[in-house]
C-alpha positions as CSV (number, residue, x, y, z in Angstrom):
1,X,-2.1,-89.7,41.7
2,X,-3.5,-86.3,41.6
3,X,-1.3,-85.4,45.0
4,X,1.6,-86.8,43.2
5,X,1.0,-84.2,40.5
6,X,0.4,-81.1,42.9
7,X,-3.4,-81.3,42.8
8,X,-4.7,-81.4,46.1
9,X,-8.0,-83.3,46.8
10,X,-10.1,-84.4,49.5
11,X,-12.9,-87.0,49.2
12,X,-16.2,-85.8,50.8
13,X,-20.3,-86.5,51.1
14,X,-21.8,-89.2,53.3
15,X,-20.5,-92.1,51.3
16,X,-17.2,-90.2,50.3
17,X,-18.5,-90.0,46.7
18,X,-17.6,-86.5,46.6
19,X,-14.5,-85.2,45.3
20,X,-13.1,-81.6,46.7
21,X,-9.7,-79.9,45.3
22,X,-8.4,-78.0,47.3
23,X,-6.8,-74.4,45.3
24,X,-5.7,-71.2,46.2
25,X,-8.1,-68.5,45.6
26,X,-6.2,-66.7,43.4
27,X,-5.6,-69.7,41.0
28,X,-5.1,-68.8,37.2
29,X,-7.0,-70.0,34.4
30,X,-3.9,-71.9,33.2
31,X,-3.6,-73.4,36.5
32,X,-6.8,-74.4,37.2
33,X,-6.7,-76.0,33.5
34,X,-3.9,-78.4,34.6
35,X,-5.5,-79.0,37.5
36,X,-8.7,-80.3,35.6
37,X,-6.4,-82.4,33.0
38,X,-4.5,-84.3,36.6
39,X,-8.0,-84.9,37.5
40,X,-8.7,-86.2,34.5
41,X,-6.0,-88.4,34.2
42,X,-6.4,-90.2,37.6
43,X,-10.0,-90.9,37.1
44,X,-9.0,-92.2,33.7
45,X,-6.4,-94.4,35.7
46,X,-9.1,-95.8,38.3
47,X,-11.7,-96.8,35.7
């Protein structure tokens, strides 16, 4: 979901329990908003 929606993420940790996005360094607020609202929504979608 979150790929779909430009957000890239990797899953991480022993037990992949971890969640790491994967952004530019020179992400904008703005960006880094909508980035957090994708997030959002897929977690939302896998509860």
């Amino acid at each position: 979901e979150c790929i779909k929606n430009g957000v890239f993420i990797a899953t991480a940790g022993i037990n992949k329990n971890l969640i790491r996005m994967l952004v530019s360094l020179e992400i904008s607020d703005e960006q880094l908003d909508e980035a957090l609202e994708v997030l959002e929504r897929a977690v939302a979608k896998v509860q």
